[in-house]
N, C-alpha and C positions, 0 to 999 in steps of 0.2 A: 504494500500500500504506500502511497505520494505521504512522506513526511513535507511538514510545516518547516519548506525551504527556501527561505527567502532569496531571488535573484539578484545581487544586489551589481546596481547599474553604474557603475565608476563614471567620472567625468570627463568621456574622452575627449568631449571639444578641447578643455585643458590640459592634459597630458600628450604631450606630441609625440612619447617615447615609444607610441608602438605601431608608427608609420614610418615608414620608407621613402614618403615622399609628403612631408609635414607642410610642405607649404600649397598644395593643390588639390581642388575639390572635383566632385566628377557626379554628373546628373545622366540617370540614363531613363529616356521618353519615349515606353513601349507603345506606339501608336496605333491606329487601326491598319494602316497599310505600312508603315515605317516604325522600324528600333533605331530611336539614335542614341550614341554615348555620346557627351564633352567631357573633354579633360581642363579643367580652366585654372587659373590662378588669381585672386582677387586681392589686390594690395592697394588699402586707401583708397579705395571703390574703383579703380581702376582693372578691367578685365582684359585678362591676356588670355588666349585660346591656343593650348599647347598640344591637344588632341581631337579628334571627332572622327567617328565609326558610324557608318550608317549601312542598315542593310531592311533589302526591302522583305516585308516577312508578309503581309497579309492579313494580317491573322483578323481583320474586321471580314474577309472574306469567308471565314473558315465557322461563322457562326448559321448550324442549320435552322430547317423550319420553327424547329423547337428551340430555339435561343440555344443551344449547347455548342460551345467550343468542340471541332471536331478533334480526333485526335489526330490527325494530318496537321491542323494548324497546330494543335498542340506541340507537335515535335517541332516544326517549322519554328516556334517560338522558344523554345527549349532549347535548340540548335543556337541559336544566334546570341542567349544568355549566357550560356558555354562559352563562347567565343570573346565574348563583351567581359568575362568573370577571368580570363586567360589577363586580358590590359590590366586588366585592375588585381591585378596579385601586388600584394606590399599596401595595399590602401588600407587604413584601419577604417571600420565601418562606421565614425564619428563622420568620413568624409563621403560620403560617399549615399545617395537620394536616387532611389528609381521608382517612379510614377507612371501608373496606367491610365487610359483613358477609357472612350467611350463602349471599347470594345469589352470590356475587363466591365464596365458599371454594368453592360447590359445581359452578358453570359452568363445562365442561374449557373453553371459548374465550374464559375469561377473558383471557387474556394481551393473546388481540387485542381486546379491549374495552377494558384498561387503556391501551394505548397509542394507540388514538382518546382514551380519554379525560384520557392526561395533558396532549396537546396542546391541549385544547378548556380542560380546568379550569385549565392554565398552573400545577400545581404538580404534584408526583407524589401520587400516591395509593397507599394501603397497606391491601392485606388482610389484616386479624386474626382472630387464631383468636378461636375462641368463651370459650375460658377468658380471654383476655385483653379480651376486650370484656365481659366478664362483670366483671373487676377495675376496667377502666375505666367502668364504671355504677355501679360500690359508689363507687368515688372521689367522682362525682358526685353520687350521693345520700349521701354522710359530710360533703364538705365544706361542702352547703348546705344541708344538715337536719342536724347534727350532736346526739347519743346516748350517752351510756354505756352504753343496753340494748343486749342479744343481740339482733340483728334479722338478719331474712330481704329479703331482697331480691329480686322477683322482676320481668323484663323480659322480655314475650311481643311478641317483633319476628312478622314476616311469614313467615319462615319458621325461626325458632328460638324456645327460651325460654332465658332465664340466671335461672338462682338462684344468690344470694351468702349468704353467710353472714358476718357482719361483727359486731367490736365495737371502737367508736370509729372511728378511722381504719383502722382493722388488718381485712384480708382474712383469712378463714379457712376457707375454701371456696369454691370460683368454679367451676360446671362450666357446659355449654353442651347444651340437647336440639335434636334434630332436630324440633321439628313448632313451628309458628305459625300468625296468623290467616290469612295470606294460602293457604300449603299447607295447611291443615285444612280450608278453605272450598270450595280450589277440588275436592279431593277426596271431599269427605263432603256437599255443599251442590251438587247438580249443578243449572244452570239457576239456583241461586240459592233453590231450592223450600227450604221448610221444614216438616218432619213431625218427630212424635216414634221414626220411627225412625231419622231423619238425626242428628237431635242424638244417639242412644242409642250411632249408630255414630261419633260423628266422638267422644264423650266416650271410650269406647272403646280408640281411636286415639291418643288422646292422655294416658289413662292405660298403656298398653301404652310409649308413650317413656321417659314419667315414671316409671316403676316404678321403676327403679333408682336415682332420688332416693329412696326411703322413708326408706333409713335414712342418709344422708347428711346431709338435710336435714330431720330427725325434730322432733315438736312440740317435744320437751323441750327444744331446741337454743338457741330463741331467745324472745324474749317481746314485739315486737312486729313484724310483716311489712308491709311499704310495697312500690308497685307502681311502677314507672318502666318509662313505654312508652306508646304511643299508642291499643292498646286498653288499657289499665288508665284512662288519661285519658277516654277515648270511654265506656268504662262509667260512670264515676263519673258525666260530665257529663251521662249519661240519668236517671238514680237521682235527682242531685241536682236536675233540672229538671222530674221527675216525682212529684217529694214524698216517693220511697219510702225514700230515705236522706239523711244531711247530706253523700252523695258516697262514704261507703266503700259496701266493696266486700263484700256480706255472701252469706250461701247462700241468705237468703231475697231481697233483692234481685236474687240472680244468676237463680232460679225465678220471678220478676215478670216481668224479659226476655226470658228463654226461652220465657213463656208468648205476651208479646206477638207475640216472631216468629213462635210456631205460629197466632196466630190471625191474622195476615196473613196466611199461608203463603208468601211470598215477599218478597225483597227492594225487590222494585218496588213492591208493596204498602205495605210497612213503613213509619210514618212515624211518628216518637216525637220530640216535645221534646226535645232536647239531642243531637240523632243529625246530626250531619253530612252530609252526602251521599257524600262520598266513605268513609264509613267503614262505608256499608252493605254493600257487597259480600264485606267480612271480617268481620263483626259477628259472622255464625252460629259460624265457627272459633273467632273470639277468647273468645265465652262459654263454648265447648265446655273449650276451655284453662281457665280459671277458674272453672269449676263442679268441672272434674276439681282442680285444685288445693287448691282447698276443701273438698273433702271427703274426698282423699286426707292431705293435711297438715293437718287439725284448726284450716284459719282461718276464725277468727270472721270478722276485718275485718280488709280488707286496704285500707289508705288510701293515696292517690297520696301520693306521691313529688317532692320539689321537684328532685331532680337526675337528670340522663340519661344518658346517653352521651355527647351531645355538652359537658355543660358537666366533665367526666373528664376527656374527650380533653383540653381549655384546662387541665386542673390540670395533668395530668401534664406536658404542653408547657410551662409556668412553670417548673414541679418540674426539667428539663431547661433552660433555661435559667437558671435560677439556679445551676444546675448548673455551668455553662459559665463562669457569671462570678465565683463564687467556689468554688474548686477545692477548696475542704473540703467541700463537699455533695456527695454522691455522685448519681451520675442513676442513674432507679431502674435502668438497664439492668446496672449496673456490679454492682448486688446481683445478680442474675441468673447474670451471667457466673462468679460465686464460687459460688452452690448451685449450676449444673451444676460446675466443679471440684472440688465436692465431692461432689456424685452418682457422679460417674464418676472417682472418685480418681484424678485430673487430678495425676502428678508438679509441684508447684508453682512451685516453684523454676526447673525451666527450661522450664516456659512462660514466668514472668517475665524468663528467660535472654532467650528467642527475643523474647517482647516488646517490652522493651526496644530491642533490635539490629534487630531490624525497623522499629521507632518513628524511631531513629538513623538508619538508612539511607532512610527514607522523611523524616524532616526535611532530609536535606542532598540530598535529588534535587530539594527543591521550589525554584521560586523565591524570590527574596530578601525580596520581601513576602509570602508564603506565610504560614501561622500553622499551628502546630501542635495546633490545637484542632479545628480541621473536621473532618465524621461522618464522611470517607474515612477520615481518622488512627482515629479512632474504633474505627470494625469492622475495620481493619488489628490496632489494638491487640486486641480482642476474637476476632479468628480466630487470632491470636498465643496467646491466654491458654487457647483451649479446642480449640489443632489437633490431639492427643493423645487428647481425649475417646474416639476409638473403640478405644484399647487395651485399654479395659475389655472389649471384644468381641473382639478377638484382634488381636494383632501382626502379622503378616501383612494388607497391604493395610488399616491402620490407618484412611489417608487419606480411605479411599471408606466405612468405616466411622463415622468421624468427621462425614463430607458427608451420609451417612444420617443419623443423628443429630439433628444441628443442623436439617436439612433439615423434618423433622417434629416435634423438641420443642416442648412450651408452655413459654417464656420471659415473665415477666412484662416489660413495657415494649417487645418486640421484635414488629413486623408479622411477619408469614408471608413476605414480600418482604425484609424486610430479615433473617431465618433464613436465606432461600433464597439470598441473594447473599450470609454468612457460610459459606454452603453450598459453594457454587463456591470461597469463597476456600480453606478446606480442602483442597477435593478436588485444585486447584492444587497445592497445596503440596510433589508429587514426583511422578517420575515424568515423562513427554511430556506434551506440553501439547495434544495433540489432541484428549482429552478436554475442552477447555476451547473447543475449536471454536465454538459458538456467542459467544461471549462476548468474539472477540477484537476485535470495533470496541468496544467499552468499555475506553480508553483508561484510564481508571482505574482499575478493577478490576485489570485486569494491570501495571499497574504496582503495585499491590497484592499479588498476587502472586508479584512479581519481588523485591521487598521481603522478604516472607514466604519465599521460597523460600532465598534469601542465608541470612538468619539464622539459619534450621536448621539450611545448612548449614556457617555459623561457627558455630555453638553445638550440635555434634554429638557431639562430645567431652563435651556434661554436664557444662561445669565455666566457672566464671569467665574473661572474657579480657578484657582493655583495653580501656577503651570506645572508644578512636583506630585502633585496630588495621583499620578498614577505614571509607570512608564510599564514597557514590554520589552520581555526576553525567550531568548529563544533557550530551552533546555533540554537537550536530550531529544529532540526533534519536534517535542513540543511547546506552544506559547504558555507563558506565565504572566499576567498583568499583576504588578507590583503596586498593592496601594495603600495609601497610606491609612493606617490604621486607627484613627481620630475621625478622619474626616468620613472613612467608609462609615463609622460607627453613627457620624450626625446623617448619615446619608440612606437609610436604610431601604426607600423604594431605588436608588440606581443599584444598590448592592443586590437588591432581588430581581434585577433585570438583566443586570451581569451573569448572576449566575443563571437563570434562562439562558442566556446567551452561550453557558460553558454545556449545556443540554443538547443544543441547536451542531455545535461544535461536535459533540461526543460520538454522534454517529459519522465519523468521516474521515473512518481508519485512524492512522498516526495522527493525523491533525486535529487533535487536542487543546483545549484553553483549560487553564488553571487558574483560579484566582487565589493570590496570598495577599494576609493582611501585615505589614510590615510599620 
């Protein structure tokens, strides 16, 4: 049976000693038709690009009728983590952020695809929602094209688009549509044929997503629009190899292309200066996307874009470790965690009650090298700060409320995996623990848990107590809550809730609570 074993998370942003290459970060953006790796290096916000892998996988292809990752795409995808986990030998995993997209949020067998794939890529991987991949593109195109204009920002992946809306650094709309070149193509472009009534229906299609951007992302909004994404690159570099533009991305440019593909009438056919090979098979989609864009949203020109996705992901991982090593920088998670307390009129005061005392109890269970900086401490503190959230929804069965919640909000800075395990730590948080069945060989989440569940119920009462008044230790595999023997004795309903709580505890093999009076 899983003894009560705390994983304890060392602070690797701060220790550089067990890299190989301590000054360089590395973002890899498993896309719907494209894997890329950067290798970058970021000094004084200054980005230097020392590497980049790109290899075309598909894998938004490889999803059947039934939303399941095939296992064709699955190896396809597998194959090229392999490859990508070969460059990155010597990286310690403080440095090192790989993000999926739309193909990964919408495949139910993701799960078991992530966990082939954490073992092959040797670091974990994180599926983000679309609003937050949408933030982290603006990132990327702010910090290495930086603007005072109102601009638009648009990224047509494989089987999504994100429009941002940005001035200077600052996000001010981020949503995320259902349709890209890889799903438009393979839907409206059957055999790859092209007629003018393919294009009529797949434009169609992709104005029918887009609609609901009209007035969101309305012309008056902003005053220049730049494209980040692989078809926005792949068009430009037809245009500009073809004479017809200096590379933007125009309505009459976009009708020169369209015209070409109808007089090859197929993709086999098709063969243009500056066209790729790999990037025929989604060409018809991708211009479908940005013909509709163009003349839905009144752009003249829409010129590429120097920043990605992938070079966001390397900011915001800096933006987080700087974070880490000087404690006055807030990581952007931390902003986050404050709008939802204040979305959902989060009582503040004793979330920071239970925070605290959960923080407290979870610093003195860990070992004595142990650092109270690591991401377990992290989202411990952060399920502390927002376990109330579902009161807004009713008092009754708050917990599972709160786990809904978290479970599906857009948080800026937060994957969809790391909501999802803020999620479980909630739902933990009273109640039997059977609910948490899955999750009990994660030795550190429950002990997370166990942490979280204590300081409730010390801080149940809503009101200030001694910060000495109770700590945890680990003995012999199991927990001991050390309390002080006065205060237990003026305390006699938390002391009878405690020990409930050593009952709840008892059936769950090794994992054991003890309470002493000290």
């Amino acid at each position: 049976m899983d003894k009560l074993i705390v994983k304890t998370s060392k602070p690797q942003a701060l220790s550089l000693d067990n890299s190989r290459f301590p000054n360089l970060l590395a973002a890899i953006d498993m896309g719907s038709n494209s894997f890329r790796l950067e290798v970058a290096e970021v000094v004084k916000g200054r980005y230097k690009r020392v590497d980049y892998l790109k290899e075309t996988v598909r894998l938004g292809a490889g999803l059947d009728s039934r939303g399941l990752l095939t296992e064709e795409a699955t190896q396809r995808g597998l194959a090229c983590l392999a490859r990508f986990a070969q460059r990155l030998r010597g990286f310690a995993p403080w440095q090192v952020r790989a993000v999926a997209t739309q193909t990964l949020r919408e495949a139910r067998n993701r799960d078991a695809f992530l966990q082939r794939a954490d073992l092959v890529l040797g670091h974990p991987i994180e599926v983000i929602s679309g609003r937050e991949e949408a933030r982290l593109i603006y990132q990327g195109v702010c910090r290495l094209q930086p603007s005072e204009l109102p601009r638009l920002v648009i990224d047509i992946g494989g089987r999504s688009t994100e429009m941002i809306l940005g001035h200077g650094r600052a996000t001010q709309k981020a949503e995320s549509f259902g349709v890209g070149s890889v799903s438009l193509s393979i839907q409206q472009f059957p055999q790859g044929r092209y007629t003018p009534e393919y294009f009529r229906a797949a434009q169609i299609a992709a104005g029918a997503e887009l609609e609901e951007a009209l007035t969101l992302f309305g012309r008056h909004l902003w005053q220049e629009a730049l494209g980040s994404s692989g078809t926005v690159g792949a068009v430009s570099q037809i245009l500009a190899a073809n004479g017809i533009t200096d590379g933007s991305i125009t309505p009459e440019g976009l009708r020169w292309c369209i015209g070409q593909c109808l007089q090859a009438g197929s993709t086999e056919v098709l063969n243009l200066p500056g066209l790729k090979p790999e990037r025929k098979a989604v060409l018809g989609g991708g211009l479908s996307i940005l013909y509709t864009l163009s003349q839905h949203f009144d752009i003249e020109a829409l010129r590429p874009a120097k920043g990605a996705l992938r070079q966001g992901v390397i900011f915001d991982l800096e933006e987080r470790l700087e974070a880490a090593r000087n404690h006055r920088l807030p990581d952007p998670r931390d902003t986050s965690v404050r709008e939802l307390q204040q979305r959902f009129r989060v009582d503040q005061a004793q979330a920071e009650r239970v925070r605290q005392r959960a923080l407290a109890l979870w610093h003195s269970l860990q070992e004595p090298a142990a650092s109270p900086d690591g991401e377990d401490a992290r989202e411990l503190g952060w399920a502390s700060a927002l376990h109330e959230i579902g009161m807004m929804v009713s008092h009754h069965d708050h917990h599972r409320h709160s786990a809904y919640l978290l479970g599906h909000v857009d948080a800026s800075g937060f994957s969809q995996s790391q909501l999802r395990r803020l999620a479980s730590l909630v739902l933990g948080q009273r109640g039997e623990l059977i609910k948490l069945a899955e999750h009990l060989h994660d030795a550190a989440l429950m002990s997370q848990v166990l942490c979280l569940r204590l300081a409730i119920i010390l801080q149940h009462t809503r009101i200030d107590l001694p910060a000495k008044v109770a700590r945890l230790q680990r003995v012999r595999g199991k927990a001991r809550l050390m309390l002080e023997r006065r205060w237990a004795q003026m305390h006699p309903r938390t002391l009878h809730l405690l020990e409930e709580e050593t009952r709840r505890w008892a059936g769950q093999g090794d994992r054991q609570l003890d309470i002493v009076l000290s």
